[in-house]
PDBQT receptor file of N, H, CA, C and O in Angstrom, charges set to zero:
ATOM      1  N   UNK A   1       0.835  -1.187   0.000  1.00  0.00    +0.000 N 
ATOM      2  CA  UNK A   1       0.000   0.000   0.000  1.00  0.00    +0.000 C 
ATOM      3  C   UNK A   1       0.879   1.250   0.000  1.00  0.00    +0.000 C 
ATOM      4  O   UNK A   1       2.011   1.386   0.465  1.00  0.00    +0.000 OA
ATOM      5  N   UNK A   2       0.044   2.190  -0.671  1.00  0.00    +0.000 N 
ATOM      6  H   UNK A   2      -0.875   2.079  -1.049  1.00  0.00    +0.000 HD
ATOM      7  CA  UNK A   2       1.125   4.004  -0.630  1.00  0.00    +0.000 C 
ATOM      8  C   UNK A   2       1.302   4.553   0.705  1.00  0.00    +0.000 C 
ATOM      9  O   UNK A   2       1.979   5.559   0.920  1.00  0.00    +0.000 OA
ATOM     10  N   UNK A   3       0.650   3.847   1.662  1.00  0.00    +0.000 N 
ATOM     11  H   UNK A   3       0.099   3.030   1.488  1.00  0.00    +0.000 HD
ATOM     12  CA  UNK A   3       0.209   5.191   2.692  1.00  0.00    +0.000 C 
ATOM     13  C   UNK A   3       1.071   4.229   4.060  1.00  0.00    +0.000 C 
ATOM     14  O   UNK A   3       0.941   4.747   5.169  1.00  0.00    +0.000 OA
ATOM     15  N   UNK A   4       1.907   2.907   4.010  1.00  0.00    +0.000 N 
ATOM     16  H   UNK A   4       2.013   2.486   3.109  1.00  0.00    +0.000 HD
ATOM     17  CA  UNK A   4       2.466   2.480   4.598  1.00  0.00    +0.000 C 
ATOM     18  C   UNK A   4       1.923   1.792   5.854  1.00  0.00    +0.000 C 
ATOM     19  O   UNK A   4       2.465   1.593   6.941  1.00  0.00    +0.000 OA
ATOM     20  N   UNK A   5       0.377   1.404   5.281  1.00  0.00    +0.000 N 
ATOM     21  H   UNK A   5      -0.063   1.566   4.398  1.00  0.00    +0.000 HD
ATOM     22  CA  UNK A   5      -0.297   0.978   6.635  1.00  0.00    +0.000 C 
ATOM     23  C   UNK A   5       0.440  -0.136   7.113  1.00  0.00    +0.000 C 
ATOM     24  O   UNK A   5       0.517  -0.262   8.335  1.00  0.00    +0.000 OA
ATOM     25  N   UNK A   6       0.988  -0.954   6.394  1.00  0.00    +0.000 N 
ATOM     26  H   UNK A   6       0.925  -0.852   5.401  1.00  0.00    +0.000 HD
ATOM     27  CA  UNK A   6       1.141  -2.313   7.345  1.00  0.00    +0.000 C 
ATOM     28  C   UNK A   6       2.438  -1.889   7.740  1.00  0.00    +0.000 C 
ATOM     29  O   UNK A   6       2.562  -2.413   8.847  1.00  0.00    +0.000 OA
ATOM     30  N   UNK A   7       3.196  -1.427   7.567  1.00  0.00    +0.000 N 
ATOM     31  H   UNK A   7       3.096  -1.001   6.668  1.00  0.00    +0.000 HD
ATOM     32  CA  UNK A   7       4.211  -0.769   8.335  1.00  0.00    +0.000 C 
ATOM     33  C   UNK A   7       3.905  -0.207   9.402  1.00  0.00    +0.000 C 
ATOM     34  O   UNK A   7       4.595  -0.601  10.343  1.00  0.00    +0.000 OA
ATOM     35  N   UNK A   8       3.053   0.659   9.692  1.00  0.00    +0.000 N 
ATOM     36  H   UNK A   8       2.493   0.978   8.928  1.00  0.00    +0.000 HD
ATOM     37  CA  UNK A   8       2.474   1.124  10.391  1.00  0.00    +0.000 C 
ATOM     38  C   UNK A   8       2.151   0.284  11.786  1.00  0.00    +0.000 C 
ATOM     39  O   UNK A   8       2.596   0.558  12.900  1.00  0.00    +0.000 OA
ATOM     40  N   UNK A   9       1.470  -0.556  11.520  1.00  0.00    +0.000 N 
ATOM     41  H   UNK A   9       1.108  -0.779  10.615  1.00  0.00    +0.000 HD
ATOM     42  CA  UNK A   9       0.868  -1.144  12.421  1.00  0.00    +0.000 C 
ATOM     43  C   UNK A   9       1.647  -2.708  12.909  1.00  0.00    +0.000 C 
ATOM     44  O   UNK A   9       1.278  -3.342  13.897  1.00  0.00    +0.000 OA
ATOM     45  N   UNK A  10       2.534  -3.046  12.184  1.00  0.00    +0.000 N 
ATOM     46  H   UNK A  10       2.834  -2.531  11.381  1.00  0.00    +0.000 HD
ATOM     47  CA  UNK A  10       3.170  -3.992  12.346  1.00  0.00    +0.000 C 
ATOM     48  C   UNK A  10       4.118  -2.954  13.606  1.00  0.00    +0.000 C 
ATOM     49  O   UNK A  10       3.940  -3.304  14.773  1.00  0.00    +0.000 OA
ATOM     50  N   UNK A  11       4.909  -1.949  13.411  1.00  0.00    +0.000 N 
ATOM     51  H   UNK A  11       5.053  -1.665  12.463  1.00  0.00    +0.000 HD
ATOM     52  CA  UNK A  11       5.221  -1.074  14.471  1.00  0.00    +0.000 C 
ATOM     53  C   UNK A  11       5.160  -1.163  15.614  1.00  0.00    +0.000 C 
ATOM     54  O   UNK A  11       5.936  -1.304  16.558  1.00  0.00    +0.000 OA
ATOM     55  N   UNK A  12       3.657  -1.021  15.368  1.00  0.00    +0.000 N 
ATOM     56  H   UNK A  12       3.026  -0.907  14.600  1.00  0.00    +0.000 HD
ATOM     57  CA  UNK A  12       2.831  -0.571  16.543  1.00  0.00    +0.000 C 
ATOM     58  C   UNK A  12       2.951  -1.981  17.393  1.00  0.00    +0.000 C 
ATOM     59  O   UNK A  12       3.243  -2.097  18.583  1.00  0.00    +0.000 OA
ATOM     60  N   UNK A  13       2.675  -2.908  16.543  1.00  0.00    +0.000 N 
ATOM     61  H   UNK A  13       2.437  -2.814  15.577  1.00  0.00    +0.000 HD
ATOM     62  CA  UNK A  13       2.796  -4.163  16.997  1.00  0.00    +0.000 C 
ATOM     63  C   UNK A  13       3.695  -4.499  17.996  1.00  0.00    +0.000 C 
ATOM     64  O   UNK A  13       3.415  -4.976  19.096  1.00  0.00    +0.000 OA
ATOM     65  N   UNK A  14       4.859  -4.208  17.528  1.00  0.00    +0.000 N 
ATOM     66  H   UNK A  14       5.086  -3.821  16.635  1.00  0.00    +0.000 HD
ATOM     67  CA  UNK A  14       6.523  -4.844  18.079  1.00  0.00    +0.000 C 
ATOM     68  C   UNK A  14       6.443  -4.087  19.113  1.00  0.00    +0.000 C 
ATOM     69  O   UNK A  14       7.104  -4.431  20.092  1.00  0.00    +0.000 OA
ATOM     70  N   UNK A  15       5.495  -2.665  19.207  1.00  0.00    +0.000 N 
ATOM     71  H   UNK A  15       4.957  -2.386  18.411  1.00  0.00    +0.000 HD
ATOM     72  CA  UNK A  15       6.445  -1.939  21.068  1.00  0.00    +0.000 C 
ATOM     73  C   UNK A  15       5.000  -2.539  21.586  1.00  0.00    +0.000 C 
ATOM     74  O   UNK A  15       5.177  -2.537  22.805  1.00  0.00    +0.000 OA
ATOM     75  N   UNK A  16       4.296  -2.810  21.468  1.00  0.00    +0.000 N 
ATOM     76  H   UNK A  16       4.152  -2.811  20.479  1.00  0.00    +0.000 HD
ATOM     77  CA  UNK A  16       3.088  -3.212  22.384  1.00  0.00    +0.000 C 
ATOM     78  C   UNK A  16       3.974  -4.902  22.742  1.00  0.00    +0.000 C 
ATOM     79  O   UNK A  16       4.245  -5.276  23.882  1.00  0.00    +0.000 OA
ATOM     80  N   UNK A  17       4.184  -5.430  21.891  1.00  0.00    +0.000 N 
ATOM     81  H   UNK A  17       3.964  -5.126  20.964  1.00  0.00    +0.000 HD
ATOM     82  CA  UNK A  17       4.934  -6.493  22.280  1.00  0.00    +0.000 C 
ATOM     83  C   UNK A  17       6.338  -6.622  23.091  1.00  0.00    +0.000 C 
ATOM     84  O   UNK A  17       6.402  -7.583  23.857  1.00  0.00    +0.000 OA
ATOM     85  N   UNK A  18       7.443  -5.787  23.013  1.00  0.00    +0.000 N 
ATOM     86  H   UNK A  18       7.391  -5.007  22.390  1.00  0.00    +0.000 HD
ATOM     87  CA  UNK A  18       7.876  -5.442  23.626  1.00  0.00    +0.000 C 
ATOM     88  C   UNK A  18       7.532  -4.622  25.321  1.00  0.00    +0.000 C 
ATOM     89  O   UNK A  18       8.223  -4.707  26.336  1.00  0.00    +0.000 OA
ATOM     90  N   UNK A  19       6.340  -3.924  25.133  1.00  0.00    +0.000 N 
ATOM     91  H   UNK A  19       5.778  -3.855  24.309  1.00  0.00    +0.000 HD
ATOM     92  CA  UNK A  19       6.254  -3.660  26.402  1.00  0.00    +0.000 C 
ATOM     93  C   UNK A  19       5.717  -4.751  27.562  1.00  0.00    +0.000 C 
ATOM     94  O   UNK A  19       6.012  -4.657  28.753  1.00  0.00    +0.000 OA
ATOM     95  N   UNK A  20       4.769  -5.932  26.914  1.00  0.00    +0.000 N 
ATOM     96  H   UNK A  20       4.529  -6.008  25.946  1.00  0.00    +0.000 HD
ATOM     97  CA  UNK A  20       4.261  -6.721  27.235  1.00  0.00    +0.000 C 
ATOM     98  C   UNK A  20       5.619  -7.780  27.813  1.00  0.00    +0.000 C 
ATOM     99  O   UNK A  20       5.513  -8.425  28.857  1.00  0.00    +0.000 OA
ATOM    100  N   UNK A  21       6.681  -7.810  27.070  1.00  0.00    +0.000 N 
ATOM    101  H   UNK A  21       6.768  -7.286  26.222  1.00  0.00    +0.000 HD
ATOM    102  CA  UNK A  21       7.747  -8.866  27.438  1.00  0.00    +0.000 C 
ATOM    103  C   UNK A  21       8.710  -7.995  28.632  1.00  0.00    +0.000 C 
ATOM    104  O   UNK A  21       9.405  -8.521  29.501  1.00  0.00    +0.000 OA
ATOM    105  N   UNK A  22       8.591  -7.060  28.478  1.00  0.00    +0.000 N 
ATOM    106  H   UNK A  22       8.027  -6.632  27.772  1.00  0.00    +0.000 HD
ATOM    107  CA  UNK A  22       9.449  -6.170  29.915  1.00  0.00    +0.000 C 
ATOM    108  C   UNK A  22       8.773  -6.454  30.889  1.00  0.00    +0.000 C 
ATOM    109  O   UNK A  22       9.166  -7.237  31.754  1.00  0.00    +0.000 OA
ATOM    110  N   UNK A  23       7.172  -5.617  30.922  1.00  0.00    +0.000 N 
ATOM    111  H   UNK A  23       6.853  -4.980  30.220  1.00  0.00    +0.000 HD
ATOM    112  CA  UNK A  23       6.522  -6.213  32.063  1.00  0.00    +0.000 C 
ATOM    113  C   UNK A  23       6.460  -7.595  32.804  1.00  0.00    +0.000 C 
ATOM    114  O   UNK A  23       6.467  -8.028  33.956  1.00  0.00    +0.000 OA
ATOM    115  N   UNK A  24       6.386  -8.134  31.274  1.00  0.00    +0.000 N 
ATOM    116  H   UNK A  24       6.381  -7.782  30.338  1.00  0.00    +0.000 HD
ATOM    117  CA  UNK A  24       6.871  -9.936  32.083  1.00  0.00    +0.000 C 
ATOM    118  C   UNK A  24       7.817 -10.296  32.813  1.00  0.00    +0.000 C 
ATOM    119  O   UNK A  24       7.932 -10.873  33.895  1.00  0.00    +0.000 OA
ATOM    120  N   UNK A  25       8.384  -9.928  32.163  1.00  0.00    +0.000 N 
ATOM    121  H   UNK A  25       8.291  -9.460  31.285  1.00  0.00    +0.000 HD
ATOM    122  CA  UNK A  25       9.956 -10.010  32.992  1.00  0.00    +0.000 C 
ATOM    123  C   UNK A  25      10.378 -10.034  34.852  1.00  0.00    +0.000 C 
ATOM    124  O   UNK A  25      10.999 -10.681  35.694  1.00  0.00    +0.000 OA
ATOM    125  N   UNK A  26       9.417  -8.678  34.653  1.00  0.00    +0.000 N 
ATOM    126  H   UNK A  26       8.912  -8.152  33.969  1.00  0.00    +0.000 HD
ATOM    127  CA  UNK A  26       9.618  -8.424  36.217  1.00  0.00    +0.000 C 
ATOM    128  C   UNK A  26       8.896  -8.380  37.221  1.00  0.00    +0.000 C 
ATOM    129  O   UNK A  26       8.960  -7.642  38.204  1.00  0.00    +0.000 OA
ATOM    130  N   UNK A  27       7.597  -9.880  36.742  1.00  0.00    +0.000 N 
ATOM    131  H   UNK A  27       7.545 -10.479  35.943  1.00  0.00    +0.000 HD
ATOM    132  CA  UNK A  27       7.068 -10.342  37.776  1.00  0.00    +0.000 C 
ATOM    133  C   UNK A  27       7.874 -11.245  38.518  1.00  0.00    +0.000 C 
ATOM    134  O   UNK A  27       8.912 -11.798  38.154  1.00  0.00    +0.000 OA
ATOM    135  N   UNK A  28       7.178 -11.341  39.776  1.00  0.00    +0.000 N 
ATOM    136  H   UNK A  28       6.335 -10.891  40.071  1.00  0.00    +0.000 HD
ATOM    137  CA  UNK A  28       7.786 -11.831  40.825  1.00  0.00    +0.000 C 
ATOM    138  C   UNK A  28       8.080 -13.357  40.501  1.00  0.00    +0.000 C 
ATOM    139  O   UNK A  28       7.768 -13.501  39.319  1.00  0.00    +0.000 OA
ATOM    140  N   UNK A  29       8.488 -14.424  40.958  1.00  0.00    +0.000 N 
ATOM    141  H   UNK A  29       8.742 -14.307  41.918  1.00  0.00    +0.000 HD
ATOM    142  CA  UNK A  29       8.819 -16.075  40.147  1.00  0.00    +0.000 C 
ATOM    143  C   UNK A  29       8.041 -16.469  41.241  1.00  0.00    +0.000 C 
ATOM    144  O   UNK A  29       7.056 -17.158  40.975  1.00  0.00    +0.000 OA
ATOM    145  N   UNK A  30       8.315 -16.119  42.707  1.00  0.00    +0.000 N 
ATOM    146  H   UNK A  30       9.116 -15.560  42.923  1.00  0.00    +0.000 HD
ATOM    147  CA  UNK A  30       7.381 -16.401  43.831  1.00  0.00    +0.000 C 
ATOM    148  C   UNK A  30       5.890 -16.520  43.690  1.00  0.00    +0.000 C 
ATOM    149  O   UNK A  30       5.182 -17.418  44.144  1.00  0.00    +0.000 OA
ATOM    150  N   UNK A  31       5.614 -15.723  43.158  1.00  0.00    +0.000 N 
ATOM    151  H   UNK A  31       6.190 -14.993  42.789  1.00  0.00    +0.000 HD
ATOM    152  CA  UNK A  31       3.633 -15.197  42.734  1.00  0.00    +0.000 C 
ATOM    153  C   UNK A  31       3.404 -16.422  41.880  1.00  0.00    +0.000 C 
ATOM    154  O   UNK A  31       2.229 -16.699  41.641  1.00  0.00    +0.000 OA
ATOM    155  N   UNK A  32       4.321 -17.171  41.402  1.00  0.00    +0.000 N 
ATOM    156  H   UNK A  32       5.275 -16.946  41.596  1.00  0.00    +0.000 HD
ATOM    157  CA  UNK A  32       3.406 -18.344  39.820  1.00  0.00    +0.000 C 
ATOM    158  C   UNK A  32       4.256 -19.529  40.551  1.00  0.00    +0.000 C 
ATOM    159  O   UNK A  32       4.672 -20.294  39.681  1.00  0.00    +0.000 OA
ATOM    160  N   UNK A  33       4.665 -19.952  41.898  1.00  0.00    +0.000 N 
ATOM    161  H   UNK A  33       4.326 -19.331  42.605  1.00  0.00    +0.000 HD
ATOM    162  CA  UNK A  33       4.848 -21.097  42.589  1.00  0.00    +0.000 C 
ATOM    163  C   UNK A  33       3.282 -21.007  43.601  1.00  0.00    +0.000 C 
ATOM    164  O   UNK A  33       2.444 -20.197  43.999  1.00  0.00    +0.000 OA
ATOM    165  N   UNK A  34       3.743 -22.908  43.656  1.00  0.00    +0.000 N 
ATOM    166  H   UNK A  34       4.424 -23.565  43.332  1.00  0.00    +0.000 HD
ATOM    167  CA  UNK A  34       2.503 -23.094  44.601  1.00  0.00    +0.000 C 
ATOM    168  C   UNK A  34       3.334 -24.039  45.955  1.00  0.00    +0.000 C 
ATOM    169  O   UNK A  34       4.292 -24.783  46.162  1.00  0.00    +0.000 OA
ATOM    170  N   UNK A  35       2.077 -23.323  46.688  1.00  0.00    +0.000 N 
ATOM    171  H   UNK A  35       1.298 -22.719  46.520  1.00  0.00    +0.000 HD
ATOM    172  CA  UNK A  35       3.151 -23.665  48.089  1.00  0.00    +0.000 C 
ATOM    173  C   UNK A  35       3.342 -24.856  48.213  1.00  0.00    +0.000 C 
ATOM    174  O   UNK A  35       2.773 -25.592  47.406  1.00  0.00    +0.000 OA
ATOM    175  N   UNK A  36       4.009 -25.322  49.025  1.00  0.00    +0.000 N 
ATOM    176  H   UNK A  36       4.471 -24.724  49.681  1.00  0.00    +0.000 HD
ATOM    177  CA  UNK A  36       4.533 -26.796  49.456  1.00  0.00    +0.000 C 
ATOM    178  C   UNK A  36       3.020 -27.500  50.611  1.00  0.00    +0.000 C 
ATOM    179  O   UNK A  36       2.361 -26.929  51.480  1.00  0.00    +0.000 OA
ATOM    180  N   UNK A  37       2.949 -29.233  49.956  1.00  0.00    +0.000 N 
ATOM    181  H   UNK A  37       3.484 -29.697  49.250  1.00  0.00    +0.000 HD
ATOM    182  CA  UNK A  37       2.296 -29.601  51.133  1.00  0.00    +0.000 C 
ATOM    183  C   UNK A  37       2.984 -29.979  51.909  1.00  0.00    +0.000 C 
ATOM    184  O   UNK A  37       4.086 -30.159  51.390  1.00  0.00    +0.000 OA
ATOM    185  N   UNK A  38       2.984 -30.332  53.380  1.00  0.00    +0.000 N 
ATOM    186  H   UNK A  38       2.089 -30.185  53.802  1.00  0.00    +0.000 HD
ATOM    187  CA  UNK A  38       3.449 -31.302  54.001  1.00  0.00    +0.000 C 
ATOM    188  C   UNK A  38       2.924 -32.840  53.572  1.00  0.00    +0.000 C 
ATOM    189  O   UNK A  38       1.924 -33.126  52.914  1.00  0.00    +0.000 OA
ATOM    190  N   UNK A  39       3.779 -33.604  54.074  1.00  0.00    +0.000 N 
ATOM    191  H   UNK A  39       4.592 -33.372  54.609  1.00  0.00    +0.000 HD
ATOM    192  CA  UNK A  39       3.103 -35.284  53.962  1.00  0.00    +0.000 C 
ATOM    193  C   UNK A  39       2.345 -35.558  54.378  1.00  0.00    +0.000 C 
ATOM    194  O   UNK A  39       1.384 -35.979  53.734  1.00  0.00    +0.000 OA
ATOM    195  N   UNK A  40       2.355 -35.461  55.842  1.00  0.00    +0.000 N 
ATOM    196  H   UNK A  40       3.136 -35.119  56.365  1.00  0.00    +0.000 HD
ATOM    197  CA  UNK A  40       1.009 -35.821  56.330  1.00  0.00    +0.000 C 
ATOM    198  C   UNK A  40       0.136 -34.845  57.013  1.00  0.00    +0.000 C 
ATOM    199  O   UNK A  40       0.186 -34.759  58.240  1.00  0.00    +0.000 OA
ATOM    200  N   UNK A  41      -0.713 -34.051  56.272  1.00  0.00    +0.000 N 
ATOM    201  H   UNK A  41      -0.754 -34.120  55.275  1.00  0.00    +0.000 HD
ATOM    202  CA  UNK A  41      -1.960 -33.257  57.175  1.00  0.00    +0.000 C 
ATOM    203  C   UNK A  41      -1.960 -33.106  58.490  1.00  0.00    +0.000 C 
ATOM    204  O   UNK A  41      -1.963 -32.061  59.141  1.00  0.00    +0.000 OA
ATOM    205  N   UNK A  42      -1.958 -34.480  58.932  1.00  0.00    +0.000 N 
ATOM    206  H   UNK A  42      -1.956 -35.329  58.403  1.00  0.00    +0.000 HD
ATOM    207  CA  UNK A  42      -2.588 -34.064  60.368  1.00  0.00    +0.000 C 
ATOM    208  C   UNK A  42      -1.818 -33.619  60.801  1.00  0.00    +0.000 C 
ATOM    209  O   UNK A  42      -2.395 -32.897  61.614  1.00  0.00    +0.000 OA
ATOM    210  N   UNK A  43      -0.706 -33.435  60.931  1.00  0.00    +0.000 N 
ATOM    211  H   UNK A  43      -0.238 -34.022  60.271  1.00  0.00    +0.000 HD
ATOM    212  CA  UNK A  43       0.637 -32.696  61.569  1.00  0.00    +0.000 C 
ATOM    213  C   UNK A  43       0.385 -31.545  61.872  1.00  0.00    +0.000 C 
ATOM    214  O   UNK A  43       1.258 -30.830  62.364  1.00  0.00    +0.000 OA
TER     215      UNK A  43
């Protein structure tokens, strides 16, 4: 196209994607573990 849309928006694409992979980054690793059981309950 003349008017450079898919350029455009492919762009737009890569920093929305990029911002999305920074933010990822610097969630916590703690927050997406699950806690430990013990063996036996009744304890």
């Amino acid at each position: 196209m003349a008017d450079n849309f898919l350029e455009k928006h492919y762009e737009e694409y890569e920093a929305r994607k990029a911002a999305y992979l920074r933010k990822k980054r610097h969630l916590p690793k703690t927050a997406l573990r699950t806690p430990e059981r013990p063996d036996d309950e009744a304890l």
